[in-house]
C-alpha positions as CSV (number, residue, x, y, z in Angstrom):
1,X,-57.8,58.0,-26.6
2,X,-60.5,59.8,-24.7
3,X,-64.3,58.5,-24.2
4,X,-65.5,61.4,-26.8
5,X,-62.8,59.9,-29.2
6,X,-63.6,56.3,-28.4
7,X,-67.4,57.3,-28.9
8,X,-67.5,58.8,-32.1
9,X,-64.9,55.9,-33.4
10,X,-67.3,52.8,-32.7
11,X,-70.5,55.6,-34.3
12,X,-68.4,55.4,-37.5
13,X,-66.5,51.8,-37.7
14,X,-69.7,50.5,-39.5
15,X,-69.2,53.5,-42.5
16,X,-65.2,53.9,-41.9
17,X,-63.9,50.5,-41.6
18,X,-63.5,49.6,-45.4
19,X,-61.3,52.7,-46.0
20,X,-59.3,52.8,-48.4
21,X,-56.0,51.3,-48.0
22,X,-52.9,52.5,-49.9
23,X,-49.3,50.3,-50.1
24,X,-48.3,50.1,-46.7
25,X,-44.9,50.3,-45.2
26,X,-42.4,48.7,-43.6
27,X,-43.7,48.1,-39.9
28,X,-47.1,49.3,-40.8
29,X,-50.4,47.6,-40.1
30,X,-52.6,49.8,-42.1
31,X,-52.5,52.7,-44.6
32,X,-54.9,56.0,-44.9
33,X,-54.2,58.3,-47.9
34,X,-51.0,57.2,-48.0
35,X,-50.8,57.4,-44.1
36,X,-49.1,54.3,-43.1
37,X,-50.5,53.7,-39.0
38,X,-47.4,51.4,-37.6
39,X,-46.6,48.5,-35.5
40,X,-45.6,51.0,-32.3
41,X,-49.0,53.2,-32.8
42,X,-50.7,49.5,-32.9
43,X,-49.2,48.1,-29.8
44,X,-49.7,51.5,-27.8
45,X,-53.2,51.6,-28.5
46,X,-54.1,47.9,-27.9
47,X,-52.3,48.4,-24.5
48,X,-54.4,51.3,-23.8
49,X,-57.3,49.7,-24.4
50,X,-56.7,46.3,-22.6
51,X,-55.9,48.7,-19.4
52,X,-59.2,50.4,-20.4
53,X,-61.2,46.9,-20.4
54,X,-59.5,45.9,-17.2
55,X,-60.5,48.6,-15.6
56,X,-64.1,48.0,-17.0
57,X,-65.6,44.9,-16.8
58,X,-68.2,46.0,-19.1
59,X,-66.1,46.6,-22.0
60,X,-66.0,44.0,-25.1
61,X,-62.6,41.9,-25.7
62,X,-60.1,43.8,-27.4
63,X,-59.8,42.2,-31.0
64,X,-56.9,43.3,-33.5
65,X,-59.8,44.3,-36.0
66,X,-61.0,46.7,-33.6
67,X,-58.1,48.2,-32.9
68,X,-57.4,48.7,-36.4
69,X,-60.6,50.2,-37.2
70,X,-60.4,52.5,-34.4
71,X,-57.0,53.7,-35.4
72,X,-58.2,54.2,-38.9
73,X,-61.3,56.4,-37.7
74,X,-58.8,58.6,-35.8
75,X,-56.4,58.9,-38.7
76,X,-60.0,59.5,-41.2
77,X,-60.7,62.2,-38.7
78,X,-57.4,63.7,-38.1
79,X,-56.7,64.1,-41.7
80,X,-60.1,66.2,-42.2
81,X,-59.5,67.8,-39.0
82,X,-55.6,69.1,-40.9
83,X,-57.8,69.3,-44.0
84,X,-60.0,72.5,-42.8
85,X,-56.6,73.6,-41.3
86,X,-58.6,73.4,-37.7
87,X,-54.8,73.8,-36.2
88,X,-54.8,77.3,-37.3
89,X,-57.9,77.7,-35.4
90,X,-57.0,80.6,-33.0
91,X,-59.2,78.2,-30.3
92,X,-57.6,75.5,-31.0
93,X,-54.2,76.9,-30.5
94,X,-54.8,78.0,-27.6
95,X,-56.5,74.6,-26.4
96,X,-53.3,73.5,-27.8
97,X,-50.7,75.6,-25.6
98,X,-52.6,74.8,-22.5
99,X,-52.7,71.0,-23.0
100,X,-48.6,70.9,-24.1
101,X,-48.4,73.3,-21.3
102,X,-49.9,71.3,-18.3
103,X,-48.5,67.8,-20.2
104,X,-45.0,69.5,-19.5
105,X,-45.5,70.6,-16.0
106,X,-46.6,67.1,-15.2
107,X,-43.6,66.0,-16.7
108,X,-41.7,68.0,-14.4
109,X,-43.4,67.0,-11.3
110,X,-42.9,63.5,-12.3
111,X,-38.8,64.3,-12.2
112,X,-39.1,66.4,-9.4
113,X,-38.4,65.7,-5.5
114,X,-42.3,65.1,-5.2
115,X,-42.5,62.1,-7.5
116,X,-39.6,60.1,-5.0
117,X,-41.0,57.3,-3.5
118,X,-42.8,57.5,-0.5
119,X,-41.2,55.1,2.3
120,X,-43.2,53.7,5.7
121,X,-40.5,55.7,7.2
122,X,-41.6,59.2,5.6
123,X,-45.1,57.5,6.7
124,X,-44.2,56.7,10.2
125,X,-42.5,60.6,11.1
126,X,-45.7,62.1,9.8
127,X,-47.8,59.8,11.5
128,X,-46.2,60.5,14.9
129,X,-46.2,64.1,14.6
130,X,-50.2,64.0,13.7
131,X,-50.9,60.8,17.0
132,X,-48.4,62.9,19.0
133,X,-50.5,66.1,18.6
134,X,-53.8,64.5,19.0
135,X,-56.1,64.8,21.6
136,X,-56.8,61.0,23.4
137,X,-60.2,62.5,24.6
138,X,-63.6,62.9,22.9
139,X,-66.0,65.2,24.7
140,X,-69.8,64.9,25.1
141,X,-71.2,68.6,25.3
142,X,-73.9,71.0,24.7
143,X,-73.7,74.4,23.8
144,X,-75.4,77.8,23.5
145,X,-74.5,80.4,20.6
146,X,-75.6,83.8,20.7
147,X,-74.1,86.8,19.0
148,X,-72.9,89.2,20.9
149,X,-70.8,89.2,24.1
150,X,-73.4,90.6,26.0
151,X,-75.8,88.0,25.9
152,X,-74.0,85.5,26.1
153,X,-72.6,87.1,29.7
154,X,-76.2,87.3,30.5
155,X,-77.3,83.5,29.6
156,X,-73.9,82.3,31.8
157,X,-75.7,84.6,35.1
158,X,-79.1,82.9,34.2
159,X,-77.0,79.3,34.0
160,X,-75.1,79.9,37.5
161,X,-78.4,81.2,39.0
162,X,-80.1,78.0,38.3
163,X,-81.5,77.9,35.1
164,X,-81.9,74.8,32.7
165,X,-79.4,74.5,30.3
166,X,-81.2,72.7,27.7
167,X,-84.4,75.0,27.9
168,X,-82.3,77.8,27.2
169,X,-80.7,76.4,24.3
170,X,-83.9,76.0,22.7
171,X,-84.9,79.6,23.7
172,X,-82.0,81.2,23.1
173,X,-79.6,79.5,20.8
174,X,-78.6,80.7,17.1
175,X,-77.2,77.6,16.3
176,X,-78.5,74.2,14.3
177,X,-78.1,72.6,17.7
178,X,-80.7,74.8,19.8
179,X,-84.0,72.7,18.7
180,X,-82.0,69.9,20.6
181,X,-81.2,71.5,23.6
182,X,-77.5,72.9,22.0
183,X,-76.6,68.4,22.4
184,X,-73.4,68.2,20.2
185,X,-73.3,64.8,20.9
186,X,-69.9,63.1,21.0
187,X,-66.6,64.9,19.2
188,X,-63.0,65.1,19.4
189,X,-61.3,67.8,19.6
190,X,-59.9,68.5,15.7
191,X,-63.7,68.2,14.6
192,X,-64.0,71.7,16.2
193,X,-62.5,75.0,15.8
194,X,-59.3,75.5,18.1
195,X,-61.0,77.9,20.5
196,X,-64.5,75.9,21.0
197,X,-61.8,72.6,21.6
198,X,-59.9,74.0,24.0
199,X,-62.5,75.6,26.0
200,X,-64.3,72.5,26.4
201,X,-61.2,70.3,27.5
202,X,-61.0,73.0,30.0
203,X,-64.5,71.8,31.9
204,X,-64.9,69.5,34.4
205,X,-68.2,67.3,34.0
206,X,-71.1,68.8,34.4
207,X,-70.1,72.6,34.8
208,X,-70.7,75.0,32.0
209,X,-68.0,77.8,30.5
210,X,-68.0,80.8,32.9
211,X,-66.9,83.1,30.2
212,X,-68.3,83.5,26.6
213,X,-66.0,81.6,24.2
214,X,-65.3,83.7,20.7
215,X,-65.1,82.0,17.1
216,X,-65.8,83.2,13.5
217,X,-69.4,81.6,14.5
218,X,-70.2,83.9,17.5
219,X,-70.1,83.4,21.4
220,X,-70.7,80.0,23.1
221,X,-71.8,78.5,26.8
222,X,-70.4,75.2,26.7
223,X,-71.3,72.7,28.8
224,X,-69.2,69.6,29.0
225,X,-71.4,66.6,29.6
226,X,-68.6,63.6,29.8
227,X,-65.6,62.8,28.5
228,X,-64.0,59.3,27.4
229,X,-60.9,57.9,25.7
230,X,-60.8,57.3,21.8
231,X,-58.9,54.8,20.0
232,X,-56.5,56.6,18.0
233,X,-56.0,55.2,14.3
234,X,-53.4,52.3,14.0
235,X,-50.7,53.0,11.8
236,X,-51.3,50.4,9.2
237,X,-55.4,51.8,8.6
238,X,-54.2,55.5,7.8
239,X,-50.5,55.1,5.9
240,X,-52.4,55.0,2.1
241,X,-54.2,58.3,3.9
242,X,-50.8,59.9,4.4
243,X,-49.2,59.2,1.2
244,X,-50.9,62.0,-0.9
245,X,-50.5,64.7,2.4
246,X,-46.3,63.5,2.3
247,X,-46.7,64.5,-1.8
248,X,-47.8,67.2,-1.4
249,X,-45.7,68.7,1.0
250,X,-43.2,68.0,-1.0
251,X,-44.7,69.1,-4.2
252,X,-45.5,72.1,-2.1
253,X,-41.7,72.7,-0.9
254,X,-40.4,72.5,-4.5
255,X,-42.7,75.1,-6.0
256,X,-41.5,77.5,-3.1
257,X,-38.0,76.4,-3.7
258,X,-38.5,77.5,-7.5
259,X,-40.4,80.8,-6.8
260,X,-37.4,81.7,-4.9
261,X,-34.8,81.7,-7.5
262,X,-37.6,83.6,-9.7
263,X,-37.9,87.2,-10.5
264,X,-42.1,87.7,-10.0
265,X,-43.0,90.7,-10.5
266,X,-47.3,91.6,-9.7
267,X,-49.7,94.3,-10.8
């Protein structure tokens, strides 16, 4: 039961809770109309709301009255809801064929190769491939981004005649950075793009980039401050990061696998 559903039932358990009751059946715990509500719709609701209230600290203890009032408001309501024949709503049917839809494509993805456990050994190979790619070294640097080629050729002269880096950051830079001198302070080398990385693990301390290096951001005179060692993540701090990536994939690899064997055909 959702939180509008659980809303408007404790609105109306004052006015709905002394329905009234017809014969009930066998294995029934209440009767609406003639609508016997049974043992199994009982115990699946008073399991959904004691994972609800564990979940929330705030909520009030699940009693059986409650549950059986709240089970009568949703049976009040779903009758008047079939009464004004709402499921011929053209709306509502289509509300409908999207939620049976997506409720049976999660059903397949819960059979499907994604949904097999993840083990610390699916963990560990993804783990190394990300640790073995990663760069050991963070990088202290400033930088100086221009937009075209042309200046930025013009600022290196300027640099390698003498002039101040940091002064011509502030003059001359495009970027956030320039009001600070172009100071990036310390990064490693997946916080920036590929070609802005690479250029600055290129630099020896202190010396600036003697050609202009392009990204989707412009050109850019870096200038490598220091450099240090980083502690790469352990194992055990990142696996639960992992798990969801691993899922993925997989989830990933079996939609391909199905679009394969699938005649698609686009406007």
């Amino acid at each position: 039961m959702n939180k509008f559903t659980l809303g408007v039932a404790s609105i109306l358990l004052a006015t709905l809770s002394s329905s009234t009751v017809f014969a009930l059946g066998k294995n029934s715990v209440a009767s609406v109309n003639g609508k016997n509500i049974t043992q199994k719709q009982y115990q699946a609701h008073l399991k959904q709301r004691q994972a609800q209230n564990k979940n929330d600290k705030k909520n009030a203890p699940v009693s059986r009255q409650a549950i059986l009032d709240e089970l009568i408001n949703r049976e009040v309501l779903l009758q008047e809801a079939n009464k004004l024949k709402l499921h011929k709503d053209k709306k509502v049917i289509a509300q409908l064929k999207l939620f049976k839809d997506n409720l049976l494509i999660q059903a397949l993805i819960s059979r499907s190769p994604a949904a097999k456990p993840v083990t610390d050994k699916d963990l560990r190979k993804v783990y190394d491939q990300q640790i073995g790619k990663a760069d050991p070294k963070e990088y202290k640097a400033r930088h100086i981004l221009v937009k075209d080629e042309a200046k930025a050729k013009k600022l290196i002269a300027e640099l390698n005649d003498g002039a101040n880096f940091e002064e011509l950051a502030k003059k001359e830079s495009t970027g956030p950075s320039g009001k600070n001198g172009g100071d990036l302070g310390w990064f490693s080398s997946a916080q920036m793009v590929p070609a802005f990385s690479q250029a600055a693990a290129k630099l020896k301390k202190g010396t600036h980039s003697q050609k202009p290096v392009k990204t989707q951001f412009g050109f850019h005179i870096i200038k490598l401050e220091d450099s240090r060692k980083r502690e790469l993540p352990k194992f055990e701090d990142i696996k639960s990061q992992i798990t969801p990536l691993v899922q993925n994939k997989r989830l990933q690899e079996y939609v391909v696998k199905l679009r394969g064997k699938a005649k698609i055909e686009v406007q």
